[in-house]
ZAMARGU-4260 file (C-alpha; in steps of 0.2 Angstrom, whole numbers, plus 5000, padded with zeros to 4 digits):
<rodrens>
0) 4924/4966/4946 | 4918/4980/4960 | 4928/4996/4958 | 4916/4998/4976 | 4912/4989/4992
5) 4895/4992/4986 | 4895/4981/4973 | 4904/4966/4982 | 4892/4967/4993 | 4880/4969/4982
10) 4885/4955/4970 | 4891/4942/4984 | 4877/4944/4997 | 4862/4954/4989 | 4863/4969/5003
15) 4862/4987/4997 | 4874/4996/5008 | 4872/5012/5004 | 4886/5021/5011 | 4900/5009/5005
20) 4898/5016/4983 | 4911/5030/4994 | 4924/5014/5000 | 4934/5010/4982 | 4939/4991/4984
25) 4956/4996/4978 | 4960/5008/4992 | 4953/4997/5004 | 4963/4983/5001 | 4980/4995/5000
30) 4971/5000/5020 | 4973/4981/5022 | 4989/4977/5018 | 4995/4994/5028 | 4986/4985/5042
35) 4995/4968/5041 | 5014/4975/5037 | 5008/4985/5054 | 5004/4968/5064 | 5020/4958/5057
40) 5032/4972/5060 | 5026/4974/5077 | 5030/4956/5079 | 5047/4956/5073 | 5051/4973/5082
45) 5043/4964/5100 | 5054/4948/5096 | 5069/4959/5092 | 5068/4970/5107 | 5066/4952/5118
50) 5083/4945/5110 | 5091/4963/5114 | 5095/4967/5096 | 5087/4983/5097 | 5082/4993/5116
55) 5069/5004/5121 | 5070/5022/5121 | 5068/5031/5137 | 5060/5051/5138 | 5055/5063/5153
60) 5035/5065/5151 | 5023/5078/5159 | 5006/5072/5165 | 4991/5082/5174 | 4992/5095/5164
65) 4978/5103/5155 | 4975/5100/5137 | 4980/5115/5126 | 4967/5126/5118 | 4974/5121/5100
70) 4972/5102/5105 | 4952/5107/5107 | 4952/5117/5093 | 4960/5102/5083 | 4945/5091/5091
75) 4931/5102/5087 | 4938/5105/5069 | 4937/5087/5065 | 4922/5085/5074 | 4914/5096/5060
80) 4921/5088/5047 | 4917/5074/5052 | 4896/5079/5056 | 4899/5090/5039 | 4905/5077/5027
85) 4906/5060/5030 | 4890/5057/5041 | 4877/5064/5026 | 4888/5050/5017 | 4883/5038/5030
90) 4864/5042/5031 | 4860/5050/5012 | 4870/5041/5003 | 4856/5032/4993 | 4851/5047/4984
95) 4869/5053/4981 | 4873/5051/4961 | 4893/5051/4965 | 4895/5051/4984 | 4915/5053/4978
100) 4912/5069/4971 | 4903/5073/4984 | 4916/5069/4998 | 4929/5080/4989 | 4915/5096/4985
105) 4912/5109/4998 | 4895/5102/4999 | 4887/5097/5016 | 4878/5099/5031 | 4881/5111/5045
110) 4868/5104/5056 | 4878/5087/5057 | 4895/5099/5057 | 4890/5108/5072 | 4884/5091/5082
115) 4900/5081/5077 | 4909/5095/5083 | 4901/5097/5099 | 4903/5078/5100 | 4920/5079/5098
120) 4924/5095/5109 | 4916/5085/5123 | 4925/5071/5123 | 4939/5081/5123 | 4934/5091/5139
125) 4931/5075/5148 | 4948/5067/5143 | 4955/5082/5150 | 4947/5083/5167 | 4949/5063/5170
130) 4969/5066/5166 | 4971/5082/5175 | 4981/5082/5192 | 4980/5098/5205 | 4999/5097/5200
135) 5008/5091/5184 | 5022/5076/5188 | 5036/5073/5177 | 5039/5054/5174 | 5053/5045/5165
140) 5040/5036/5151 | 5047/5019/5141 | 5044/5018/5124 | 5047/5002/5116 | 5052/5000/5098
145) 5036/4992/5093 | 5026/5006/5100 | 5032/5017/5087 | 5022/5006/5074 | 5008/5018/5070
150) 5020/5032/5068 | 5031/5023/5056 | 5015/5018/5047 | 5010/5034/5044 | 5029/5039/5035
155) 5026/5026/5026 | 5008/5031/5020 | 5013/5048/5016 | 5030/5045/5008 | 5027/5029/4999
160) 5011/5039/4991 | 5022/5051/4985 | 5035/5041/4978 | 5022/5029/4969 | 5016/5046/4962
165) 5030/5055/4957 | 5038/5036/4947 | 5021/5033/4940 | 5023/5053/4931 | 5041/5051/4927
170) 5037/5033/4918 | 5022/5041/4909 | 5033/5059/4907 | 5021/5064/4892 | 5004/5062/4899
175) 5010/5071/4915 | 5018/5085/4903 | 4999/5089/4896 | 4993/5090/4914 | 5005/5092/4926
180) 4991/5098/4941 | 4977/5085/4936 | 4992/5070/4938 | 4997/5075/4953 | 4980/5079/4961
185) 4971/5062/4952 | 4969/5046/4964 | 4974/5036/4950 | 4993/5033/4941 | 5002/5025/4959
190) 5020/5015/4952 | 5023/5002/4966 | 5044/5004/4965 | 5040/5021/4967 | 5030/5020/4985
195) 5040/5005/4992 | 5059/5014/4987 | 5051/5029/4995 | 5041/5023/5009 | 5056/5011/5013
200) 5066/5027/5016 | 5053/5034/5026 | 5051/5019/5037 | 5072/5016/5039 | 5073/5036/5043
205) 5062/5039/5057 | 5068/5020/5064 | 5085/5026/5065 | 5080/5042/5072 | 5074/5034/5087
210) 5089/5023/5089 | 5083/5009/5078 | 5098/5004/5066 | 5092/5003/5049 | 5100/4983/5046
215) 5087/4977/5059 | 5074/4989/5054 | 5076/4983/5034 | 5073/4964/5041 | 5057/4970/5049
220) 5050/4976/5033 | 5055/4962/5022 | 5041/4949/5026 | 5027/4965/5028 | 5032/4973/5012
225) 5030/4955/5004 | 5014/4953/5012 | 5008/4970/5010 | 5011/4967/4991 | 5003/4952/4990
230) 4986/4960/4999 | 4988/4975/4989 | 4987/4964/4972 | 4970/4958/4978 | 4965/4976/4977
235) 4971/4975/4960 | 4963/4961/4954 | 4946/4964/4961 | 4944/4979/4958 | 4953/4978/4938
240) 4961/4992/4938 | 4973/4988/4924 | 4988/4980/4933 | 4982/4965/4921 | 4992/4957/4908
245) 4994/4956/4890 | 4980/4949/4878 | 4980/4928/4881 | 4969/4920/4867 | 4980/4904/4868
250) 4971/4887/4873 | 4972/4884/4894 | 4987/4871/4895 | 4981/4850/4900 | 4991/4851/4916
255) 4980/4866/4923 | 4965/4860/4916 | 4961/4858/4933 | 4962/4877/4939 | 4945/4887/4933
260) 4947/4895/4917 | 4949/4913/4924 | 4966/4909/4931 | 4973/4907/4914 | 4964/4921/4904
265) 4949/4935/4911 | 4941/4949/4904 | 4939/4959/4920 | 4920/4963/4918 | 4916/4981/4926
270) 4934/4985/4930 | 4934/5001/4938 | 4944/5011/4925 | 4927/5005/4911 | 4941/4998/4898
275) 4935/4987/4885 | 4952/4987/4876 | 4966/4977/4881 | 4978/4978/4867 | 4995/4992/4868
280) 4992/5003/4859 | 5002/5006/4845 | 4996/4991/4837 | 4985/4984/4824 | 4972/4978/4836
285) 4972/4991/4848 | 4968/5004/4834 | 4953/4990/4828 | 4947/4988/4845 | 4948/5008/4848
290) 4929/5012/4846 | 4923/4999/4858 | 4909/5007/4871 | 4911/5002/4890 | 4893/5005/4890
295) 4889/4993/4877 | 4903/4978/4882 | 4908/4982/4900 | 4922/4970/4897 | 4938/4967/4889
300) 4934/4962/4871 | 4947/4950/4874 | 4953/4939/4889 | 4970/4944/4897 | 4984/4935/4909
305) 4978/4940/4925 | 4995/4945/4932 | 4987/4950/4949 | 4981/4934/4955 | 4999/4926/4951
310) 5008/4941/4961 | 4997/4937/4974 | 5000/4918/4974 | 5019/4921/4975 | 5020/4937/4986
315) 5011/4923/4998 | 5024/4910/4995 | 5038/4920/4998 | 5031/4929/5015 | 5029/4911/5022
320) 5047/4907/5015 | 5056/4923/5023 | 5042/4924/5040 | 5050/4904/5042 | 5068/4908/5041
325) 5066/4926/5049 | 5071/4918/5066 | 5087/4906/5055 | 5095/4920/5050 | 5108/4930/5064
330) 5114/4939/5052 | 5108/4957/5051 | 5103/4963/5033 | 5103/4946/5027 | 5084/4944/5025
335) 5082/4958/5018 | 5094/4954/5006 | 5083/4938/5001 | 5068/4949/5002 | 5077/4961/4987
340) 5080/4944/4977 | 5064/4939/4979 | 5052/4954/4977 | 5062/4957/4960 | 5064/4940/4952
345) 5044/4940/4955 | 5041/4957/4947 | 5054/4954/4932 | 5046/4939/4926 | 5029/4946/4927
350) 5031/4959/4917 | 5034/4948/4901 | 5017/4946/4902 | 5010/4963/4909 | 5005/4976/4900
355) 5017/4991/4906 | 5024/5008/4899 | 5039/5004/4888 | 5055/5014/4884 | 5072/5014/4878
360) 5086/5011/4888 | 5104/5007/4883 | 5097/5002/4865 | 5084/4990/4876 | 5066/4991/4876
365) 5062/4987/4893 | 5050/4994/4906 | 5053/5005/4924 | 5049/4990/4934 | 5061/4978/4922
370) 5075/4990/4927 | 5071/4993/4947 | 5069/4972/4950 | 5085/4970/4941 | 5092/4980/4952
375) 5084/4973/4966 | 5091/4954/4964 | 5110/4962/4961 | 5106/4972/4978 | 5098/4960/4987
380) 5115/4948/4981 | 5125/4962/4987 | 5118/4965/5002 | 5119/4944/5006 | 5138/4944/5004
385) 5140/4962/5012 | 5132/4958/5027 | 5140/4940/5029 | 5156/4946/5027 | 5154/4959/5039
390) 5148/4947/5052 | 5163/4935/5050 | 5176/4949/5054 | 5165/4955/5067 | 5169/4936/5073
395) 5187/4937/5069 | 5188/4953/5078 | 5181/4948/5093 | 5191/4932/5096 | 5208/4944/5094
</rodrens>
């Protein structure tokens, strides 16, 4: 596994980049899949806007005038933090033990701080005298729906990282009783359900804000958020950290003998959260394997299902199935309702083989991600016969 970009690099094509023990391979794979959901929605919102389901905004713009003083102090600030932080990363890196914990210290250099920010400020001043006009002009300035991509990407950065966070806490409510500040703060412990319910609020808020109406918007998402999964699951599996399955010391089946072995069972060598033991605990065999030393077996003692890769193969499936009948289906709300079936008959079945927090509920022992997919497929049902029905009176309506 490479908890770093260093050590895929490393592993795959024997070069020693320095700099990249700072980029975990989890989080850039989560940057990827932000990336893709913000190329496919921009798609679908350009082929929307050209069939004139949704319009373009219009707004009165000032241009010419000068940039304000808290623009260049903004500039000049992450100049510095830039120069003071992440170019000693960039260039001293080698001898940095943990660049990590260096990036979140108050360590750094001033020298590089004050140049970065001089940089910065620069740039700034000679934006501002290339756009400067003798006299400021008022123009109306279109803004078409897709233009509002890297905005929306950003609610839905912030919003789904919050709500991954706070579901992650209330599924594991005693662990975040004994530290309620370290898991907050800590980068691990992120509940998918949590950031999509969230970040898909985010997203349908601000669209509709800016005259986007939330059916439409809720069909631009599906295919990204399936996407998006799929990609972020590669993280997951690359990097091992823990989204693997339950312990799988049965025999690879004849009929996939022809698949390599570590589709049906892996040990996730030098996963990034150094586990070496894959049973629940609770059990006989977790408690046997308890004392077993990352150090000494940087591996799982034994091999799991390796959930990941089979999310990933069928959050890939399922994109292509809904990206093909994206342009089939008139009716809006209707995909989405597909995408709701889809994402949580995939997740519901994977978790009879993933190892997941388990609680009571209703006299059941089930998981938080059993519950949330469940409801998912009855939503995304509802939301197939809600929106059909609504479009056939829409039709009777109109031939009254």
């Amino acid at each position: 596994m490479y908890p770093t970009l260093y050590d895929m690099f490393l592993d795959l094509f024997g070069l020693q980049i320095p700099f990249l023990r700072v980029v975990q391979s989890f989080g850039f794979f989560v940057a990827i899949s932000f990336l893709l959901a913000h190329y496919t929605m921009s798609l679908e919102l350009k082929r929307k806007e050209k069939q004139g389901l949704i319009v373009p905004q219009y707004k009165m713009v000032e241009i010419g005038k000068p940039v304000s003083v808290s623009d260049y102090l903004m500039s000049i600030f992450m100049g510095f933090v830039f120069g003071y932080k992440l170019l000693p990363i960039l260039f001293y890196s080698a001898n940095m033990p943990d660049p990590r914990s260096f990036l979140l210290s108050l360590q750094g250099n001033f020298v590089l701080g004050i140049i970065g920010a001089a940089v910065l400020g620069g740039l700034k001043y000679y934006e501002d005298k290339k756009q400067r006009k003798p006299k400021p002009e008022t123009v109306k300035l279109k803004i078409s729906p897709y233009q509002l991509m890297g905005n929306m990407t950003i609610v839905a950065a912030i919003s789904g990282l919050i709500g991954a966070k706070v579901f992650h806490n209330l599924e594991n409510w005693s662990q975040f009783m004994q530290d309620p500040i370290g898991s907050l703060l800590s980068f691990s412990g992120l509940t998918f359900f949590g950031g999509l319910i969230c970040g898909g609020i985010g997203v349908v808020w601000y669209a509709n804000k800016h005259g986007i109406k939330p059916l439409h918007m809720l069909d631009v998402g599906g295919p990204a958020m399936m996407l998006s999964y799929a990609t972020g699951r590669i993280g997951c599996h690359v990097s091992g950290d823990g989204d693997w399955g339950i312990v799988n010391t049965a025999p690879q089946p004849t009929w996939l003998s022809w698949l390599p072995k570590w589709t049906w069972s892996y040990n996730y060598p030098n996963n990034v959260n150094q586990v070496c033991n894959p049973y629940v605990e609770g059990t006989e065999e977790y408690f046997a394997n308890l004392g077993c030393n990352f150090n000494e077996t940087p591996y799982l003692v034994a091999n799991v299902f390796p959930t990941p890769l089979y999310e990933i193969v069928v959050g890939t499936i399922f994109f292509f199935v809904l990206w093909y009948f994206r342009k089939k289906i008139s009716v809006p709300g209707m995909l989405f309702g597909i995408y709701l079936i889809f994402a949580g008959f995939e997740r519901f079945w994977i978790e009879k083989i993933r190892v997941n927090t388990v609680m009571d509920f209703l006299g059941m022992k089930v998981t938080q991600a059993e519950i949330i997919s469940f409801a998912m497929m009855l939503a995304g049902i509802a939301m197939i016969f809600y929106t059909r029905n609504k479009a056939k009176s829409q039709v009777k309506t109109s031939e009254i």
